[in-house]
N, CA, C and O atoms as a Tripos MOL2 file, in Angstrom:
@<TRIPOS>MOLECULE
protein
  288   287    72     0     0
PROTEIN
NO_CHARGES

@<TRIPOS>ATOM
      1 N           0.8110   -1.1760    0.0000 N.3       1 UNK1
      2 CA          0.0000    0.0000    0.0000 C.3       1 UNK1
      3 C           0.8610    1.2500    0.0000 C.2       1 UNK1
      4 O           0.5000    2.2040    0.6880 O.2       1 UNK1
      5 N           2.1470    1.3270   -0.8330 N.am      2 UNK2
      6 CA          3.0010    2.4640   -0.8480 C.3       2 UNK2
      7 C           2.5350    3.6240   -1.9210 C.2       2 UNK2
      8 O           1.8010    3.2590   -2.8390 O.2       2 UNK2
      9 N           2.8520    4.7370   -1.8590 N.am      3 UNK3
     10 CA          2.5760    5.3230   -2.5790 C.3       3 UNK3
     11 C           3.1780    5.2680   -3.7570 C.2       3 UNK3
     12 O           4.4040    5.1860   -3.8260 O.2       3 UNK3
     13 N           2.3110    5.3090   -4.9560 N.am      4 UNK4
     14 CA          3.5070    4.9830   -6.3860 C.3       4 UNK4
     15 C           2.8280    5.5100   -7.4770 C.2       4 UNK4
     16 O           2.6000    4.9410   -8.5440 O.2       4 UNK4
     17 N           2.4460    6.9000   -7.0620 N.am      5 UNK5
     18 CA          2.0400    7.8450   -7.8640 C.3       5 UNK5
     19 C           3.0950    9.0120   -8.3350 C.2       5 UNK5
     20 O           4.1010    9.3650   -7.7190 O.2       5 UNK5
     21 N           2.5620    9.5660   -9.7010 N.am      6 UNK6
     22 CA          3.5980   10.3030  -10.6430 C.3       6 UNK6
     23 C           3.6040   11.6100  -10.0980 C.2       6 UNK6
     24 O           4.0980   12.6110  -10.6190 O.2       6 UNK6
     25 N           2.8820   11.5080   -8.7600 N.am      7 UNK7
     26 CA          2.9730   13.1110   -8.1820 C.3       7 UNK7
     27 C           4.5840   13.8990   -7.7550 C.2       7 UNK7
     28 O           5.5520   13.1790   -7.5090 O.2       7 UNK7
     29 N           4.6500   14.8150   -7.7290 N.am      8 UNK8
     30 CA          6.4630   15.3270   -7.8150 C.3       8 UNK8
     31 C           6.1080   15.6400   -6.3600 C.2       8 UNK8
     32 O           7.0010   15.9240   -5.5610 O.2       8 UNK8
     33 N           4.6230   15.5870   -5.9480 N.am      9 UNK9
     34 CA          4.5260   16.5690   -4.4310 C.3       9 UNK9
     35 C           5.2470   15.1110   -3.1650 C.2       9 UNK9
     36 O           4.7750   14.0000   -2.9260 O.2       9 UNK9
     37 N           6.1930   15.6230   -2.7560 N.am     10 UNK10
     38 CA          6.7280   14.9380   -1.5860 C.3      10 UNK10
     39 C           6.4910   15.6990    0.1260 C.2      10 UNK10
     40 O           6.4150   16.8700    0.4980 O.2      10 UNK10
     41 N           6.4370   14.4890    0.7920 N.am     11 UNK11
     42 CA          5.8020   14.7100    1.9550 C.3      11 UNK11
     43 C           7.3820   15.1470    2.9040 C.2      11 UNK11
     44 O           8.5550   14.9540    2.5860 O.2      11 UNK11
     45 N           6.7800   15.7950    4.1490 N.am     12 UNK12
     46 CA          7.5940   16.7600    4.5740 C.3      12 UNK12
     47 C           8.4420   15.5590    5.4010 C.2      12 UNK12
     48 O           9.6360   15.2600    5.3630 O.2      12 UNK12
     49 N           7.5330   15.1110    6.0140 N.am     13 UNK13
     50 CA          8.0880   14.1490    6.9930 C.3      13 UNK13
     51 C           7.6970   12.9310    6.6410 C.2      13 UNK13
     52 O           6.7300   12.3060    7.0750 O.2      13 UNK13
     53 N           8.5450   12.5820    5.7700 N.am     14 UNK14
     54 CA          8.0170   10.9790    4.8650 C.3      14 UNK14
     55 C           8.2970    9.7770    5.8540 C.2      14 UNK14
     56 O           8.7040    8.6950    5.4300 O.2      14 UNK14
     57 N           8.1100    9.9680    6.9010 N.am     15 UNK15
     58 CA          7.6790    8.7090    8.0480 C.3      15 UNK15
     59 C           5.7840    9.0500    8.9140 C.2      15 UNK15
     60 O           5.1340    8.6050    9.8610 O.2      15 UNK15
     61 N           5.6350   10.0200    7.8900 N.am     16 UNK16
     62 CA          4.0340   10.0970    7.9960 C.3      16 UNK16
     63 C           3.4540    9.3330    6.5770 C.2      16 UNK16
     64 O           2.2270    9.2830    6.4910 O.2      16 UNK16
     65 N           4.2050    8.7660    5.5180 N.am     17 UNK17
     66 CA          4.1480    8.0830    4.3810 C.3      17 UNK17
     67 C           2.1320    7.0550    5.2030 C.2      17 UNK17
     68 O           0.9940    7.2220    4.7660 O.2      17 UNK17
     69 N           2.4680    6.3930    6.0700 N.am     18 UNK18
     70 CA          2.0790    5.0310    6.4790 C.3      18 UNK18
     71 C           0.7090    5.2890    7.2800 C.2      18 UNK18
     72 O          -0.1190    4.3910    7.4310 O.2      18 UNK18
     73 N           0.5330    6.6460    7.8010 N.am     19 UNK19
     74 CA         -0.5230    7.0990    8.5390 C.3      19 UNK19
     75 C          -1.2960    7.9650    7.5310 C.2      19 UNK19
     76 O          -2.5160    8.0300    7.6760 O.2      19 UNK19
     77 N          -0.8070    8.5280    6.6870 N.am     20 UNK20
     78 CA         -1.5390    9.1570    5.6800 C.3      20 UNK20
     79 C          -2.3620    8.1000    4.6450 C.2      20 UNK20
     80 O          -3.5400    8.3130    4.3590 O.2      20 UNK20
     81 N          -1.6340    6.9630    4.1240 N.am     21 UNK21
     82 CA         -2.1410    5.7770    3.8630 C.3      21 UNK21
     83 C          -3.4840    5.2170    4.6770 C.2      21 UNK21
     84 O          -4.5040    4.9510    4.0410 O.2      21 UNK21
     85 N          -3.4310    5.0800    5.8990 N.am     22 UNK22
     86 CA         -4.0940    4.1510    6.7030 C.3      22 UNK22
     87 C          -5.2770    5.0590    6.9580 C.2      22 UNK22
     88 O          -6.3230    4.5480    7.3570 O.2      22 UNK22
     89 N          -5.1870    6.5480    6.7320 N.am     23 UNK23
     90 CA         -5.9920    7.8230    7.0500 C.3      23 UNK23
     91 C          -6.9570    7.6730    5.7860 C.2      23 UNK23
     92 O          -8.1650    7.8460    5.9470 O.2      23 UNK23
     93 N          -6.2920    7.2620    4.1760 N.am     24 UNK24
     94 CA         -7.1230    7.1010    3.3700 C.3      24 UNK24
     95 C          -7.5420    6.1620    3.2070 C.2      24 UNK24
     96 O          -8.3050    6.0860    2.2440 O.2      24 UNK24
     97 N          -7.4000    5.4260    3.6900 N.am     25 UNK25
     98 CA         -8.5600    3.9960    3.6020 C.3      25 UNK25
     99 C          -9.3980    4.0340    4.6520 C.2      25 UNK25
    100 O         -10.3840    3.3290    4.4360 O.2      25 UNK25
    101 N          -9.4170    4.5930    5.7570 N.am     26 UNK26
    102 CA        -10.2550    5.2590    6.0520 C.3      26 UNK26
    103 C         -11.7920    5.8590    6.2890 C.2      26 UNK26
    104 O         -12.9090    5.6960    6.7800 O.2      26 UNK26
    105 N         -10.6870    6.8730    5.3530 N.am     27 UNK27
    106 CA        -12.1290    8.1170    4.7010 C.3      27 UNK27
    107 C         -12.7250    7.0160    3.8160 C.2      27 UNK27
    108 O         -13.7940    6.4660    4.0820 O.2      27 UNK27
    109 N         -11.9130    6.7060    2.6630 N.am     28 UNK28
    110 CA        -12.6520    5.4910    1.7200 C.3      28 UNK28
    111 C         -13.6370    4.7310    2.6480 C.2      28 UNK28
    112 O         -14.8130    5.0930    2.6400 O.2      28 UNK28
    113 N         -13.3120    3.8770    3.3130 N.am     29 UNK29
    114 CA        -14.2680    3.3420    4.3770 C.3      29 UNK29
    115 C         -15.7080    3.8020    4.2450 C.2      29 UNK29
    116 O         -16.7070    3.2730    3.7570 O.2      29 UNK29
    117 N         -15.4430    5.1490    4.9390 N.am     30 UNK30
    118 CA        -16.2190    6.0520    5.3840 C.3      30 UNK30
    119 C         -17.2750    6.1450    4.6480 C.2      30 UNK30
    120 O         -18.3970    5.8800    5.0790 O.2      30 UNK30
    121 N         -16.9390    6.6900    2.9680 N.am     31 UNK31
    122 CA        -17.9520    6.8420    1.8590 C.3      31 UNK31
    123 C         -18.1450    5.9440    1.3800 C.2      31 UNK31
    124 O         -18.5220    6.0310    0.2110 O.2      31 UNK31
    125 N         -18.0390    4.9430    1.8290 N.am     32 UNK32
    126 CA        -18.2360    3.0560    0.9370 C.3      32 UNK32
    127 C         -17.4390    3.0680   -0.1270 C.2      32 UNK32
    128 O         -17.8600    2.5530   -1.1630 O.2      32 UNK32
    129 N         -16.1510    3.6450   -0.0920 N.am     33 UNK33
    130 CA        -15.5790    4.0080   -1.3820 C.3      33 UNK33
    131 C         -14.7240    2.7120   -1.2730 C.2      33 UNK33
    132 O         -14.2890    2.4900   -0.1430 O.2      33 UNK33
    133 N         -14.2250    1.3030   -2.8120 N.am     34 UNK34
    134 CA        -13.6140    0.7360   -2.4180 C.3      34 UNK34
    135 C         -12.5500    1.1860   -2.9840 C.2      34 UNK34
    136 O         -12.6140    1.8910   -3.9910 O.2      34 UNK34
    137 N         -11.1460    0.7570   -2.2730 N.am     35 UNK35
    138 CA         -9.8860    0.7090   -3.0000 C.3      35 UNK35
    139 C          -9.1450   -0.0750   -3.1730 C.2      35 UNK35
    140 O          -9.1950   -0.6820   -2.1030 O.2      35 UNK35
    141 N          -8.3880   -0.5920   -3.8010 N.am     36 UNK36
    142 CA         -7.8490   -1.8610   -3.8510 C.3      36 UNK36
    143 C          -6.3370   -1.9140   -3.3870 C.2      36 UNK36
    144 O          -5.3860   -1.1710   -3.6310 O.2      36 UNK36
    145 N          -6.4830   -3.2350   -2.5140 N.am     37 UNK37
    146 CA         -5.4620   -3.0240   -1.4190 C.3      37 UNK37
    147 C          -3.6450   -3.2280   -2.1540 C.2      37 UNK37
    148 O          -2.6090   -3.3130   -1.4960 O.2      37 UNK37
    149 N          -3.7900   -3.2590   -3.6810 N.am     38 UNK38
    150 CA         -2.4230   -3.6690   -4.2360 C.3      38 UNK38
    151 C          -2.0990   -1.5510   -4.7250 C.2      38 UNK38
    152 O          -1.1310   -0.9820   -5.2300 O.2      38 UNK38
    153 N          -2.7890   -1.2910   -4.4760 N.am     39 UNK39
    154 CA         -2.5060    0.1550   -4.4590 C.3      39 UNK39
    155 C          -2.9810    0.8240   -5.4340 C.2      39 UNK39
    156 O          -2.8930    2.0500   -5.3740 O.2      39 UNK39
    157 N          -3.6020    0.2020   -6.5780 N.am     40 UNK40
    158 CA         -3.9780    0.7450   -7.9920 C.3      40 UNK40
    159 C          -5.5970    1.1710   -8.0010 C.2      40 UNK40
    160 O          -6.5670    0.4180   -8.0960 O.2      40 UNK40
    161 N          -5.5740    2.3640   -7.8960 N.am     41 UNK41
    162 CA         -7.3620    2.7150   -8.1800 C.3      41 UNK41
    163 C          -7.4100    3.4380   -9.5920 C.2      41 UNK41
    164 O          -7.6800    4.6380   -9.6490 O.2      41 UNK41
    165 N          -7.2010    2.8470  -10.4920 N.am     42 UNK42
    166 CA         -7.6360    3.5120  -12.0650 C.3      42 UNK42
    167 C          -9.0410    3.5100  -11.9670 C.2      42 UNK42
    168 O          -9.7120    4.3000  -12.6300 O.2      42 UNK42
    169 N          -9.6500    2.5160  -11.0330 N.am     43 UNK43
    170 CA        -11.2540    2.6850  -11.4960 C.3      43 UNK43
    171 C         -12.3520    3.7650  -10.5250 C.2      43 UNK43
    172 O         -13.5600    3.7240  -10.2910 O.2      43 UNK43
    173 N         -11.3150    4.6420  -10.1530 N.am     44 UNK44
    174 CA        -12.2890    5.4530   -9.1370 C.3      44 UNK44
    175 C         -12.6120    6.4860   -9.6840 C.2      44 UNK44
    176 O         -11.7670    7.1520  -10.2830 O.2      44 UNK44
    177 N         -14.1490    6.9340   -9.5950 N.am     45 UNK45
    178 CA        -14.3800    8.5070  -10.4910 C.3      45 UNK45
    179 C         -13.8160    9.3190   -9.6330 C.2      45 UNK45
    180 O         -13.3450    9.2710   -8.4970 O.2      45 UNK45
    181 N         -14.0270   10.2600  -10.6740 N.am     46 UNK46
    182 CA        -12.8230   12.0150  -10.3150 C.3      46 UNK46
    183 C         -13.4080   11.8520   -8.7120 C.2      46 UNK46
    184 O         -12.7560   11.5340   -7.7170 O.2      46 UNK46
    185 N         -15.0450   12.2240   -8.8200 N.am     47 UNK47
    186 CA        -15.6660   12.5570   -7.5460 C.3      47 UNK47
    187 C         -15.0880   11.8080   -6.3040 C.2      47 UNK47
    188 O         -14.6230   12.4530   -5.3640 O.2      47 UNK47
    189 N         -15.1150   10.5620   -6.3030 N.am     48 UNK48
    190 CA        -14.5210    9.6660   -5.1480 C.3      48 UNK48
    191 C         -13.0860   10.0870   -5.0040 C.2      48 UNK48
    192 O         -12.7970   10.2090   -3.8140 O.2      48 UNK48
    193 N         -12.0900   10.3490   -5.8220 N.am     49 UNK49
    194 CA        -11.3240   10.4410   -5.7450 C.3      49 UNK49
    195 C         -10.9950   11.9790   -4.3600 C.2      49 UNK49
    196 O         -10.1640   12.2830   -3.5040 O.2      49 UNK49
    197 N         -12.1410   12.4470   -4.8860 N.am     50 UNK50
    198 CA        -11.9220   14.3980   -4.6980 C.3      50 UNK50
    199 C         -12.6240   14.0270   -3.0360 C.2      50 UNK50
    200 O         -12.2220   14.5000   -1.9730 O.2      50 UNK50
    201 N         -13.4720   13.3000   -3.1810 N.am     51 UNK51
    202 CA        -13.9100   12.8540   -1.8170 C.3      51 UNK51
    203 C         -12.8570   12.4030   -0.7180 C.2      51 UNK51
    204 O         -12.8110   12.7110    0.4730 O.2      51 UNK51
    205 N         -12.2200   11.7750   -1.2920 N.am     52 UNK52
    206 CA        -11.2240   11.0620   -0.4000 C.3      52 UNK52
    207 C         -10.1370   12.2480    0.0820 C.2      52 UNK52
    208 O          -9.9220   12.6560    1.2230 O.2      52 UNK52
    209 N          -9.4800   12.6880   -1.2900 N.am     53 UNK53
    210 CA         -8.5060   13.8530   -0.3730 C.3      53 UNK53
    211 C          -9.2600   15.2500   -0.3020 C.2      53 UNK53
    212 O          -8.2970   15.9590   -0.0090 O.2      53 UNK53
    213 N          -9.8750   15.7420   -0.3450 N.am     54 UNK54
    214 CA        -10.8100   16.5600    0.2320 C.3      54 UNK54
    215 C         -10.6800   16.0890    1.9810 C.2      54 UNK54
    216 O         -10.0090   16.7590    2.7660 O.2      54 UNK54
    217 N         -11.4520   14.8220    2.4000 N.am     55 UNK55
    218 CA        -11.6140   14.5580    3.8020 C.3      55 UNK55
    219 C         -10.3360   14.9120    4.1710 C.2      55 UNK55
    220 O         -10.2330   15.7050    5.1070 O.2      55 UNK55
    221 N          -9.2160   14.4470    3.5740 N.am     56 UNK56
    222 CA         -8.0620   14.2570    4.0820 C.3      56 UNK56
    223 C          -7.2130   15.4190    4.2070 C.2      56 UNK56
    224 O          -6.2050   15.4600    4.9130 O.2      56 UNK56
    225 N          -7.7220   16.4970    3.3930 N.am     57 UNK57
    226 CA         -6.8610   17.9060    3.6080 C.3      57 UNK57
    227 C          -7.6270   18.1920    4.8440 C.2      57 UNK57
    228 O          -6.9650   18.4690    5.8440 O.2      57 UNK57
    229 N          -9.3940   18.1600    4.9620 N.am     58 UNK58
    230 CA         -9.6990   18.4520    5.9410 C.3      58 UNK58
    231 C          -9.6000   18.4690    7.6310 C.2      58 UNK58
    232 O          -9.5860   19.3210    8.5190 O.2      58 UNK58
    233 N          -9.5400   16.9730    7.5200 N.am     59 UNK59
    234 CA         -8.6250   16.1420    8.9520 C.3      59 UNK59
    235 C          -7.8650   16.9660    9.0160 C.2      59 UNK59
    236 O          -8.0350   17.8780    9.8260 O.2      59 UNK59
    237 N          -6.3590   16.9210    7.8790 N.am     60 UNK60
    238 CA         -5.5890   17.1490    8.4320 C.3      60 UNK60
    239 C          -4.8690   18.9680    9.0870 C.2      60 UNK60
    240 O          -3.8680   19.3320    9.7030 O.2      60 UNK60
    241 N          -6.3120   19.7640    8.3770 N.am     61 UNK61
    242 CA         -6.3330   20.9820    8.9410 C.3      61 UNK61
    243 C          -6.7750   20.9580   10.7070 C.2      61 UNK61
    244 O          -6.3730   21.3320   11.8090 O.2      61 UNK61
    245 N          -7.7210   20.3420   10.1330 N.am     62 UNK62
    246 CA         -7.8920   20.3940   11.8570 C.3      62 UNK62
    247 C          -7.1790   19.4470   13.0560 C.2      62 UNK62
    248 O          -7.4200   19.6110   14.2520 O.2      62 UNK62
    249 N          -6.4520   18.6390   12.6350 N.am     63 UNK63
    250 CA         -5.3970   18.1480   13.4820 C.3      63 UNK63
    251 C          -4.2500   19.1540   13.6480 C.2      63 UNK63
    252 O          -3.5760   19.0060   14.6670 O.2      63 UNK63
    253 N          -3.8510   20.3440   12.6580 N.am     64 UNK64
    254 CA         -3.2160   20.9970   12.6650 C.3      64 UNK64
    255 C          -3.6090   22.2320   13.7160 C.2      64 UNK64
    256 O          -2.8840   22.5250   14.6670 O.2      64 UNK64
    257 N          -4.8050   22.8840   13.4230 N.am     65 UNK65
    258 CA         -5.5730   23.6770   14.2260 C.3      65 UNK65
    259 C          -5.6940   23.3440   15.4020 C.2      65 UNK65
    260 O          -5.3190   24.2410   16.1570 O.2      65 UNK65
    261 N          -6.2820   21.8740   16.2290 N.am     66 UNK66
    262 CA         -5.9450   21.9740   17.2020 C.3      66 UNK66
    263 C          -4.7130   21.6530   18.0400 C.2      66 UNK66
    264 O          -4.4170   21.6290   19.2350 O.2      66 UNK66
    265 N          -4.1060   21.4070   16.8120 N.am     67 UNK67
    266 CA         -1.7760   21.7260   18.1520 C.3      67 UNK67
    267 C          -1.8100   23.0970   18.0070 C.2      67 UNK67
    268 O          -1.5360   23.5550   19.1160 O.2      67 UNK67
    269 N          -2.0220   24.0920   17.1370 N.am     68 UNK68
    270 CA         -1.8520   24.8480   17.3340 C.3      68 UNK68
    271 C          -2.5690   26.0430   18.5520 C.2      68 UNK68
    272 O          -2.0250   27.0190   19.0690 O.2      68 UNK68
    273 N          -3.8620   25.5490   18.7180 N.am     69 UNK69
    274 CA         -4.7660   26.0340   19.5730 C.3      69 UNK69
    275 C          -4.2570   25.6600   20.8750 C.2      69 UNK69
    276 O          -4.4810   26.4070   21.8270 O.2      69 UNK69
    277 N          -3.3830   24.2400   21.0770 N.am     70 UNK70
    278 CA         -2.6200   23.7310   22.0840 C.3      70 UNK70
    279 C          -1.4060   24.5030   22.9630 C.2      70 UNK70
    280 O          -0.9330   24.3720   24.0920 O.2      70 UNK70
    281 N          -1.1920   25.3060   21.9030 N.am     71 UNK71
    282 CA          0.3970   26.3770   22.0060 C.3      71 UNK71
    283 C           0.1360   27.4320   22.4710 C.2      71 UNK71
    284 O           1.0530   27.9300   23.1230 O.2      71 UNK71
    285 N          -0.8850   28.0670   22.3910 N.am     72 UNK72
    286 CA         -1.3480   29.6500   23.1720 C.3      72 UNK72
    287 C          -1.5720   29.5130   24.5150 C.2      72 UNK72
    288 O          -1.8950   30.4900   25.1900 O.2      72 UNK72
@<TRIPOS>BOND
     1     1     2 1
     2     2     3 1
     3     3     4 2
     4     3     5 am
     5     5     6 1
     6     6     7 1
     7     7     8 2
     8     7     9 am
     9     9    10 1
    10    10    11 1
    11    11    12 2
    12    11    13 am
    13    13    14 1
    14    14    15 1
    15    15    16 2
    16    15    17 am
    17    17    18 1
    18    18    19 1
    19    19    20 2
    20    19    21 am
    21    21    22 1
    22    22    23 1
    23    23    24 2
    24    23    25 am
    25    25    26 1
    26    26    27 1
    27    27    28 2
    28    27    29 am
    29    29    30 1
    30    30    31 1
    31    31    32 2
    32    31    33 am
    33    33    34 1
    34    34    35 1
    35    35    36 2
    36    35    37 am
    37    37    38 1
    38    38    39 1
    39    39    40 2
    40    39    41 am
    41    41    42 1
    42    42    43 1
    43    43    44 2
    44    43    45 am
    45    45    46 1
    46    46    47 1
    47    47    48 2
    48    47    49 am
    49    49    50 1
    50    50    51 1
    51    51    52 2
    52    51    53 am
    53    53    54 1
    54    54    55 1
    55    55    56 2
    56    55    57 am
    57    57    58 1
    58    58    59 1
    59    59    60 2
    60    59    61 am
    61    61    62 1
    62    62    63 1
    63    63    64 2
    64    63    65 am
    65    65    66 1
    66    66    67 1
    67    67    68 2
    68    67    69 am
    69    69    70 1
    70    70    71 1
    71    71    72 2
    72    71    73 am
    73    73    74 1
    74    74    75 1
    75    75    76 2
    76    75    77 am
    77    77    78 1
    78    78    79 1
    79    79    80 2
    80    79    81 am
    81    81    82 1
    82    82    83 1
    83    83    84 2
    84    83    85 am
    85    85    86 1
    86    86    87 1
    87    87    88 2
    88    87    89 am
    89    89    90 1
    90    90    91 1
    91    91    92 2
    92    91    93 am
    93    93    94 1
    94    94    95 1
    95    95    96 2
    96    95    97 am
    97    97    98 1
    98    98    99 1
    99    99   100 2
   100    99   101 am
   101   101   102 1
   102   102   103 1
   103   103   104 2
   104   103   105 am
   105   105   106 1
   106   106   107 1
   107   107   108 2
   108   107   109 am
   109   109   110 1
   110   110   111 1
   111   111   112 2
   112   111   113 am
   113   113   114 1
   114   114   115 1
   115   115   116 2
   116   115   117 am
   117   117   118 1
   118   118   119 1
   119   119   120 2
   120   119   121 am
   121   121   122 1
   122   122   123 1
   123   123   124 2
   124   123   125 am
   125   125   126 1
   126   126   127 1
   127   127   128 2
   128   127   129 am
   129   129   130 1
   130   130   131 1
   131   131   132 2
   132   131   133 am
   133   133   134 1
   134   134   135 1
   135   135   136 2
   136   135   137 am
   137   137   138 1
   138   138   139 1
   139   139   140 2
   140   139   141 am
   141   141   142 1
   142   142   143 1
   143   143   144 2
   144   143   145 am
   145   145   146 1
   146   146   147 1
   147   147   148 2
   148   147   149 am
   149   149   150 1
   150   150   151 1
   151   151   152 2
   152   151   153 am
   153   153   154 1
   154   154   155 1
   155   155   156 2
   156   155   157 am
   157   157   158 1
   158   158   159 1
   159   159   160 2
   160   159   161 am
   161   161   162 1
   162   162   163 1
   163   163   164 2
   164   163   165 am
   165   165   166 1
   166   166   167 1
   167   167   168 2
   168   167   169 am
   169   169   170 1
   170   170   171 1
   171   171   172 2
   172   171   173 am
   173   173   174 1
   174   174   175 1
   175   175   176 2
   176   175   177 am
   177   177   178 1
   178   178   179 1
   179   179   180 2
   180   179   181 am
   181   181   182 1
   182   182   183 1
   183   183   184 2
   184   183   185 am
   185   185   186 1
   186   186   187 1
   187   187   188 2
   188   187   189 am
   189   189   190 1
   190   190   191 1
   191   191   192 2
   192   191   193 am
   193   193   194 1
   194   194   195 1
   195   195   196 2
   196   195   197 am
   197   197   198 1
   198   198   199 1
   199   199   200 2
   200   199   201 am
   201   201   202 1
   202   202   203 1
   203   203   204 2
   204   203   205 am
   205   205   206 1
   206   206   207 1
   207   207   208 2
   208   207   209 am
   209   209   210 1
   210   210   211 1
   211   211   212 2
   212   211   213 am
   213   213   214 1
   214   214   215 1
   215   215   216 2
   216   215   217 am
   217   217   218 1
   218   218   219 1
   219   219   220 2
   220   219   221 am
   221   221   222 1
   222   222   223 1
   223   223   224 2
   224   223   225 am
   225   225   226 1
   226   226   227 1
   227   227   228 2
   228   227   229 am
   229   229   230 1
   230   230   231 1
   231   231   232 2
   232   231   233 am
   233   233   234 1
   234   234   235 1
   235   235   236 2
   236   235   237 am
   237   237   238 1
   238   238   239 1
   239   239   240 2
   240   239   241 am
   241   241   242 1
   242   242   243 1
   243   243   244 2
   244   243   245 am
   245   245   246 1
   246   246   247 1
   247   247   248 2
   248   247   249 am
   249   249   250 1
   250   250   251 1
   251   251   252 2
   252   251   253 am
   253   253   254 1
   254   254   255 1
   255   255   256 2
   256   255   257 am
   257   257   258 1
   258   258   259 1
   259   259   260 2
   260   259   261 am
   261   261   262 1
   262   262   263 1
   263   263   264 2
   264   263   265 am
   265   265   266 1
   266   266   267 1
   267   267   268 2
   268   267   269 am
   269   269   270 1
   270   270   271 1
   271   271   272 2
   272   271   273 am
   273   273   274 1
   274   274   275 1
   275   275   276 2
   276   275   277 am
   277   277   278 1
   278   278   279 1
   279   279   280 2
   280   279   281 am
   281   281   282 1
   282   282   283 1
   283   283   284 2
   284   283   285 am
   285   285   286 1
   286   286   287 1
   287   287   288 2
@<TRIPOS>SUBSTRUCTURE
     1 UNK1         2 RESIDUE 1 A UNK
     2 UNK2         6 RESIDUE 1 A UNK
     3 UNK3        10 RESIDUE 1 A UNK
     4 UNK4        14 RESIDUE 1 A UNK
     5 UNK5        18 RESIDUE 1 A UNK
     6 UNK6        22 RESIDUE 1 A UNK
     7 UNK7        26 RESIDUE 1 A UNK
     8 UNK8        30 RESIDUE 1 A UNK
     9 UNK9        34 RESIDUE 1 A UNK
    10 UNK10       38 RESIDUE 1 A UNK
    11 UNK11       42 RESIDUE 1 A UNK
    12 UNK12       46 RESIDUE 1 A UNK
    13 UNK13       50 RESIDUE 1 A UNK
    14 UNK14       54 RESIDUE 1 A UNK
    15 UNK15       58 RESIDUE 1 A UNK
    16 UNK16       62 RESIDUE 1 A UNK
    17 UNK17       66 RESIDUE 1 A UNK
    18 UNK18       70 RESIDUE 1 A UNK
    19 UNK19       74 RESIDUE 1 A UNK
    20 UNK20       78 RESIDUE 1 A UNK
    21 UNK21       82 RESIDUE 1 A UNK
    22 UNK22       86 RESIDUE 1 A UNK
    23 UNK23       90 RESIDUE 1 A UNK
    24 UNK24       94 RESIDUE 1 A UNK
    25 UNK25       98 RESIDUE 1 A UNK
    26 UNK26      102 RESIDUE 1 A UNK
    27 UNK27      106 RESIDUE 1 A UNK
    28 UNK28      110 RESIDUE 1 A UNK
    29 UNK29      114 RESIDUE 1 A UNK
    30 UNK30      118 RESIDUE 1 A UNK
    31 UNK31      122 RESIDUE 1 A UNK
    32 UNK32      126 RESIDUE 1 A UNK
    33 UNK33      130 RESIDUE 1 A UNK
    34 UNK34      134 RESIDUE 1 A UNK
    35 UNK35      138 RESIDUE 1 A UNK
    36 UNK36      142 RESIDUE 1 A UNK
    37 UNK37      146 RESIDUE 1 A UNK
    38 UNK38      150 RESIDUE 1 A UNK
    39 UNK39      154 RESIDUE 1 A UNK
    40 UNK40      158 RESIDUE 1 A UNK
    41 UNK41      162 RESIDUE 1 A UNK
    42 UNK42      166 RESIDUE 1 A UNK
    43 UNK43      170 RESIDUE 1 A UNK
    44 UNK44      174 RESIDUE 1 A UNK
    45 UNK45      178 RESIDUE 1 A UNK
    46 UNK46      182 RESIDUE 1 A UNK
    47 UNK47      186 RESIDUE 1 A UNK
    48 UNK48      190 RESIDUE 1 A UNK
    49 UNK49      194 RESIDUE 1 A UNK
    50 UNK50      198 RESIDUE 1 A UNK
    51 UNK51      202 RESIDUE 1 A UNK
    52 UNK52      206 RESIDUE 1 A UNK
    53 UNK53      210 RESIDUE 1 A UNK
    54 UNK54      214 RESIDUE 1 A UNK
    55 UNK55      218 RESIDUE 1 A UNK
    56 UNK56      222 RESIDUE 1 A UNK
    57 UNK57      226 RESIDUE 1 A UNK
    58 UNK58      230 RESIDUE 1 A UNK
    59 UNK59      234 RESIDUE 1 A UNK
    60 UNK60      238 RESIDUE 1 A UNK
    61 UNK61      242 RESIDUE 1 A UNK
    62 UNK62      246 RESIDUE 1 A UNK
    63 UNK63      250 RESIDUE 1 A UNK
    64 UNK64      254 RESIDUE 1 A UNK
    65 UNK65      258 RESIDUE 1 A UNK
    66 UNK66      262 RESIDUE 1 A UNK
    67 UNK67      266 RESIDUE 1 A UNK
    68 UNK68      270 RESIDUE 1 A UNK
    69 UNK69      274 RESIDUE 1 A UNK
    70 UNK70      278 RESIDUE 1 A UNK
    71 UNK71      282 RESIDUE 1 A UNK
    72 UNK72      286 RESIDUE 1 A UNK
């Protein structure tokens, strides 16, 4: 379940690689969305797709928001 997409965007702290993974299967979960566990989703529409990291920018704003709300 590694990432092995043609994206150039690399992660900051690529030992979050494995939780960001486990975060999108997930959300998938979530929307009955399936994905297939050898890593290849050619068959997902745009929408599911936009569903999935959509949730996932979202989470991860607000996991961000509240450390930061933690610090004041």
């Amino acid at each position: 379940m590694s990432r092995k997409s043609s994206s150039t965007n690399q992660l900051v702290v690529p030992q979050a690689n494995a939780a960001l993974d486990q975060m999108k299967y997930e959300i998938a979960q979530q929307f009955g969305i399936q994905l297939q566990p050898n890593g290849y989703n050619g068959q997902l529409l745009t929408r599911e797709a936009g569903t999935i990291g959509g949730n996932i920018t979202r989470t991860l704003v607000q996991i961000a928001e509240q450390q930061l709300a933690g610090r004041s």
